[in-house]
LOGUVO-110471 format. One record per atom (N, C-alpha, C): residue number from 1; atom name; x, y, z. Coordinates in steps of 0.2 Angstrom, whole numbers, always signed. Layout:
<nodes>
NODE  bavex  seti      x      y      z
NODE    NUM    CA      X      Y      Z
...
</nodes>
This chain:
<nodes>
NODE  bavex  seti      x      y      z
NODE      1     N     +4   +131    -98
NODE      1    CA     -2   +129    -95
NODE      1     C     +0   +122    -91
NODE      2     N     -4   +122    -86
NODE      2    CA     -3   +115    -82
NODE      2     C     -5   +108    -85
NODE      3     N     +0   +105    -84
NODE      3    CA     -3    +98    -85
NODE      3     C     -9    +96    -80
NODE      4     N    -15    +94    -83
NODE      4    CA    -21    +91    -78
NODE      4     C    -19    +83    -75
NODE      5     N    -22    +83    -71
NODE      5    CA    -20    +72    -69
NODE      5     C    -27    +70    -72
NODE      6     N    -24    +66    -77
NODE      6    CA    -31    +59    -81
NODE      6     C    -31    +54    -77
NODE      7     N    -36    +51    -76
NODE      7    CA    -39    +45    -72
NODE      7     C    -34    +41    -71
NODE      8     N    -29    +39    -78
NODE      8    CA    -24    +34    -79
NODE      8     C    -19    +34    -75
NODE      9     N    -17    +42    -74
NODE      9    CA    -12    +43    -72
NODE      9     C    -15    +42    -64
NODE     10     N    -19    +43    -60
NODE     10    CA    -20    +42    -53
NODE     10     C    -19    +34    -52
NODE     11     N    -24    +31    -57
NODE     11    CA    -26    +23    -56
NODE     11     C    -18    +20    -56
NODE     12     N    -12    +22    -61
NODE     12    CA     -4    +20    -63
NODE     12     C     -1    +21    -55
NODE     13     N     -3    +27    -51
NODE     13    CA     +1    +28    -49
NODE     13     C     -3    +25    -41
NODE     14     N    -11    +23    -42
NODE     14    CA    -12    +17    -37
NODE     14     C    -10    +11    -36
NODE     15     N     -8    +11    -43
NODE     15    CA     -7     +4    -43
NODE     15     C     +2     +5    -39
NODE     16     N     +6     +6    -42
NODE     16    CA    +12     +7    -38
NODE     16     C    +13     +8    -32
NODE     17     N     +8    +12    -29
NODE     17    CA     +9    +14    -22
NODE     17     C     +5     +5    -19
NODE     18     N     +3     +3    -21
NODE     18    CA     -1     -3    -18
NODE     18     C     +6     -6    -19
NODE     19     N    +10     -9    -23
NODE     19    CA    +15    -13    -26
NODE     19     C    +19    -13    -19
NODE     20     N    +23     -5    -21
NODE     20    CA    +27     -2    -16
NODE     20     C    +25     -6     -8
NODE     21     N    +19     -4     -8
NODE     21    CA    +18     -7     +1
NODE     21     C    +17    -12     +1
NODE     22     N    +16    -16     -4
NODE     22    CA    +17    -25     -1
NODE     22     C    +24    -25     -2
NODE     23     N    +28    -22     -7
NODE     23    CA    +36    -24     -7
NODE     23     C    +38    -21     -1
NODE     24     N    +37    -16     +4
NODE     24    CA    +39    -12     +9
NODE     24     C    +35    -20    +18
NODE     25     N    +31    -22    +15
NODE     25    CA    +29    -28    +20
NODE     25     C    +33    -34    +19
NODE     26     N    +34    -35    +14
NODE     26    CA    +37    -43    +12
NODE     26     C    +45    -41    +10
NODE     27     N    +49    -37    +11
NODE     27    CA    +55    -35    +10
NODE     27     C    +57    -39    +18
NODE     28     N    +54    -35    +21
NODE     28    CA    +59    -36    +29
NODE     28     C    +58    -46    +32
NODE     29     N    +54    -49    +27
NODE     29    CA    +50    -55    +29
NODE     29     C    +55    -59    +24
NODE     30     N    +57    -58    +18
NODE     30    CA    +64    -61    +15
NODE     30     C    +70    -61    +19
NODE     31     N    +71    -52    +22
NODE     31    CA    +76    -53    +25
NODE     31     C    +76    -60    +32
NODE     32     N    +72    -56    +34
NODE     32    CA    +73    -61    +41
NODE     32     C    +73    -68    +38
NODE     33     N    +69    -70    +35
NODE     33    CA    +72    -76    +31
NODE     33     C    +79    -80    +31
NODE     34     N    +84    -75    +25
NODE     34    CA    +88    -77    +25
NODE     34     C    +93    -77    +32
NODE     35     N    +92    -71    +36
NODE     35    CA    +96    -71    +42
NODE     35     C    +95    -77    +45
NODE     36     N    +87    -79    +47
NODE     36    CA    +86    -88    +50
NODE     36     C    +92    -91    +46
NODE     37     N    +91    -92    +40
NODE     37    CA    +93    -96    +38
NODE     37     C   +102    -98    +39
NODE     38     N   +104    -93    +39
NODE     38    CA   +111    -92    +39
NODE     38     C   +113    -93    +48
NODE     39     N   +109    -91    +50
NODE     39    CA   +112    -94    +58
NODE     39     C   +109   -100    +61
NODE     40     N   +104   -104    +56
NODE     40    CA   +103   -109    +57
NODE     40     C   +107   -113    +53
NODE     41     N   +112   -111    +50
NODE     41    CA   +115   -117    +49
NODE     41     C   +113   -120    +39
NODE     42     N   +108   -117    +40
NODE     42    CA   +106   -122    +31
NODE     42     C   +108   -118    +24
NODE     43     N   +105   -121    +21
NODE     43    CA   +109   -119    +15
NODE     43     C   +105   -113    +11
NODE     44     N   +100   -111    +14
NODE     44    CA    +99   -105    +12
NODE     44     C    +90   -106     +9
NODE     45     N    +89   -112     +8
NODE     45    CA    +82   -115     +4
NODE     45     C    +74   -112     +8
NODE     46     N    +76   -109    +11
NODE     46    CA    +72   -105    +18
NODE     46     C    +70    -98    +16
NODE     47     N    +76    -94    +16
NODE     47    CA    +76    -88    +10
NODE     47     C    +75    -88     +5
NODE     48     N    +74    -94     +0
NODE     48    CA    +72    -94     -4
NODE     48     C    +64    -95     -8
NODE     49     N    +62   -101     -2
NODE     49    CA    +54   -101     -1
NODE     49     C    +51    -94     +0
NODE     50     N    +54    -91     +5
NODE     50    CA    +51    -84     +6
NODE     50     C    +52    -81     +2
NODE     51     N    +58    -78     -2
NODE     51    CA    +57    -74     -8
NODE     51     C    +53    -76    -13
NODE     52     N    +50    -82    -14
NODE     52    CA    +47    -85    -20
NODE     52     C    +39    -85    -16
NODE     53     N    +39    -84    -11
NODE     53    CA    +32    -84     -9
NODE     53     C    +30    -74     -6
NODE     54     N    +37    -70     -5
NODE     54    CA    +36    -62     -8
NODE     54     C    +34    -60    -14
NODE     55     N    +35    -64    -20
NODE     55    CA    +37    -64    -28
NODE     55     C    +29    -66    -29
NODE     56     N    +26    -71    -26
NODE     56    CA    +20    -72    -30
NODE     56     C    +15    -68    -26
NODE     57     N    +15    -66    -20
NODE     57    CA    +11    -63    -15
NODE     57     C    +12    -56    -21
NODE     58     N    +17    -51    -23
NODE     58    CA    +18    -46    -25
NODE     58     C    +15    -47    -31
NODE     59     N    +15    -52    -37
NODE     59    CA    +13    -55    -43
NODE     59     C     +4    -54    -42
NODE     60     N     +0    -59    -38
NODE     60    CA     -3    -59    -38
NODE     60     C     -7    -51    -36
NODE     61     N     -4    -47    -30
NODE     61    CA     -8    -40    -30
NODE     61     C     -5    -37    -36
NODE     62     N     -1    -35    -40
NODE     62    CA     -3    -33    -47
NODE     62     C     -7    -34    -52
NODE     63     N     -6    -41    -52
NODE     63    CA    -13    -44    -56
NODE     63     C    -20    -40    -55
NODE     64     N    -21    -41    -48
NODE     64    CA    -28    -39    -45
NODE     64     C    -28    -33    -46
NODE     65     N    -23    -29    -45
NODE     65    CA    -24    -21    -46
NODE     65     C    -23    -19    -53
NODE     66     N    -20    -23    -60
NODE     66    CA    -22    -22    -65
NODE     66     C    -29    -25    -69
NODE     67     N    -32    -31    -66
NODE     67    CA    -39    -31    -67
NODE     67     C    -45    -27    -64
NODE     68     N    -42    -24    -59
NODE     68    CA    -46    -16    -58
NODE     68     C    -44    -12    -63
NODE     69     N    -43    -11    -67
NODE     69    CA    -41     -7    -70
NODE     69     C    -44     -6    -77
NODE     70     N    -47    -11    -79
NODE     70    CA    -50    -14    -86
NODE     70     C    -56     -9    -86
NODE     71     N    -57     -5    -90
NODE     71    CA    -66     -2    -91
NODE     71     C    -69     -7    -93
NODE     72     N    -76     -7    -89
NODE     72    CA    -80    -14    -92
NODE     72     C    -81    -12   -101
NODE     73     N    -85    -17   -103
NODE     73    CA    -87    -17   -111
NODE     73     C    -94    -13   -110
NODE     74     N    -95     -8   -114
NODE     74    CA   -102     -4   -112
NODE     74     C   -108    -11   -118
NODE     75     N   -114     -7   -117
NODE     75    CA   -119    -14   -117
NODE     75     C   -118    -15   -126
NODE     76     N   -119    -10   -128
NODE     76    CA   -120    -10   -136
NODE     76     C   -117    -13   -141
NODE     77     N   -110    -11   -137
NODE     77    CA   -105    -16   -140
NODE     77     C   -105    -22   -140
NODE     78     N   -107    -25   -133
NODE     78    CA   -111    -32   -134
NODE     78     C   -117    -36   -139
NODE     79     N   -122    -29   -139
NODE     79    CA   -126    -32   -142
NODE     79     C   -124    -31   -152
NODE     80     N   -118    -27   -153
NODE     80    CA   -117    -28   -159
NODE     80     C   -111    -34   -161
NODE     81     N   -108    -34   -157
NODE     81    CA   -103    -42   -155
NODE     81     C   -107    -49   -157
NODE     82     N   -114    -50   -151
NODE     82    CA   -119    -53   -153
NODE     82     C   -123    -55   -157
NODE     83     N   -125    -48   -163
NODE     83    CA   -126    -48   -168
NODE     83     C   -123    -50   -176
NODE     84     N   -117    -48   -173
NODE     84    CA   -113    -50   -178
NODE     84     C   -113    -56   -179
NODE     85     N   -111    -60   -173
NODE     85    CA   -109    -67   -173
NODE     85     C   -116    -72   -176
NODE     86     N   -123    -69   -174
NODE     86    CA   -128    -73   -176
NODE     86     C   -128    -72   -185
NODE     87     N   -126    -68   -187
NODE     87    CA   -128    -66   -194
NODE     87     C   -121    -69   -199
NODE     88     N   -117    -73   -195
NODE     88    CA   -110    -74   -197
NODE     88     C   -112    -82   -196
NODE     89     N   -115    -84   -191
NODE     89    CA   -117    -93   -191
NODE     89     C   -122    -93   -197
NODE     90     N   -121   -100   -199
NODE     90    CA   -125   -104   -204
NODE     90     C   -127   -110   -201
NODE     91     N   -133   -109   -201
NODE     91    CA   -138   -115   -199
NODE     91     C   -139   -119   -204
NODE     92     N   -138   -128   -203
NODE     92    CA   -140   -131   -208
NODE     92     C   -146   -134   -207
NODE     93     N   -149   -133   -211
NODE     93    CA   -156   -137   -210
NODE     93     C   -156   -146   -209
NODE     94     N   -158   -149   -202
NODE     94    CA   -159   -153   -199
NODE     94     C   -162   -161   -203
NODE     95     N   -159   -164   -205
NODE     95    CA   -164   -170   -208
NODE     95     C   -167   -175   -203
NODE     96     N   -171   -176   -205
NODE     96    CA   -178   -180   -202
NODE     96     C   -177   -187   -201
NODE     97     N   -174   -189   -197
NODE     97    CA   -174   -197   -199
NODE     97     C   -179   -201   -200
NODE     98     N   -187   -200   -198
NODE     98    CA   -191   -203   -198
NODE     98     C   -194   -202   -208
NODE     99     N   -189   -198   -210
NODE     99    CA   -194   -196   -218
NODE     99     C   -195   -202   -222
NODE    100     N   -199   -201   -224
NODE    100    CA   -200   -209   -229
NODE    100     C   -195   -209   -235
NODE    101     N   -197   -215   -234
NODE    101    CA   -190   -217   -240
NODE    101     C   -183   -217   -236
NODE    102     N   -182   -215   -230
NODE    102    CA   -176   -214   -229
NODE    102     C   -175   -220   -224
NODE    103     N   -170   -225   -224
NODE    103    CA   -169   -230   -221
NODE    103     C   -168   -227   -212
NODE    104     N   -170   -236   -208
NODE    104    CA   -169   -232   -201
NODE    104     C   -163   -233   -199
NODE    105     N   -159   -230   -195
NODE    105    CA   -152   -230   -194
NODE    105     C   -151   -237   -187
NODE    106     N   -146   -238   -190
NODE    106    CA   -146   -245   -186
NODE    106     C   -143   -245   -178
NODE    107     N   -148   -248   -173
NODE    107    CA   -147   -248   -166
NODE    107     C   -138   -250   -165
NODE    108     N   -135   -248   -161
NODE    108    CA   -129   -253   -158
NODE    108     C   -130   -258   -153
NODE    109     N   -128   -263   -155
NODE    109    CA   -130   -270   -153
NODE    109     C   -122   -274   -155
NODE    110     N   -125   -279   -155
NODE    110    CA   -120   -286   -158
NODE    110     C   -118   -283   -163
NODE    111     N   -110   -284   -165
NODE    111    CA   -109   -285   -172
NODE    111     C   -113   -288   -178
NODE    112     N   -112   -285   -182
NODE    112    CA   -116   -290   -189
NODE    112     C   -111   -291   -194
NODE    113     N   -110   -299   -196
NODE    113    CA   -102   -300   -198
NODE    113     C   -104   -297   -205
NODE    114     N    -96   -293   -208
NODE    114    CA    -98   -290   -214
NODE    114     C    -92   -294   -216
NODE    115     N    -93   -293   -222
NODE    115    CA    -86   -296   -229
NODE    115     C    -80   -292   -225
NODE    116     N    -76   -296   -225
NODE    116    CA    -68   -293   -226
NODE    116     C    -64   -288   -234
</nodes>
């Protein structure tokens, strides 16, 4: 029997065709790079720039093309996520400062000299 194409396998081989066509853009932008560089005379730090800004240009659409990739989180799992986490907190019960008998806590002000 044939092997079918699953979703991943179209999405895996999107992403690589995207890859491939920025590295097929930015290849010929390295080179010309280094040629400048070399018949101008420098030390090569020109082609390097370029490579390093091919590298994060090609980094960066990866990235993006693997956060496409992510199936979102469906709602229920959220709200059992949610659920959970409320029934996993402890709430302490709030004291009153105003309760009698309870002294009032003291303003910030001036020092008030205490014993050493």
């Amino acid at each position: 029997m044939g092997r079918q194409r699953r979703d991943g396998d179209l999405l895996s081989f999107t992403l690589f065709a995207r890859t491939s066509r920025a590295l097929a853009v930015l290849l010929p932008l390295v080179l010309l790079g280094g040629l400048l560089g070399l018949f101008a005379g420098e030390s090569g730090l020109g082609a390097v720039v370029v490579a390093l800004a091919a590298t994060v240009a090609v980094g960066t659409e990866a990235l993006a093309a693997a956060a496409r990739l992510v199936r979102p989180v469906p709602p229920h799992r959220i709200r059992t996520a949610i659920r959970d986490r409320e029934q996993r907190t402890a709430f302490l019960p709030q004291r009153d400062p105003d309760a009698s008998g309870r002294s009032r806590p003291r303003a910030p002000g001036r020092l008030v000299p205490t014993a050493a």
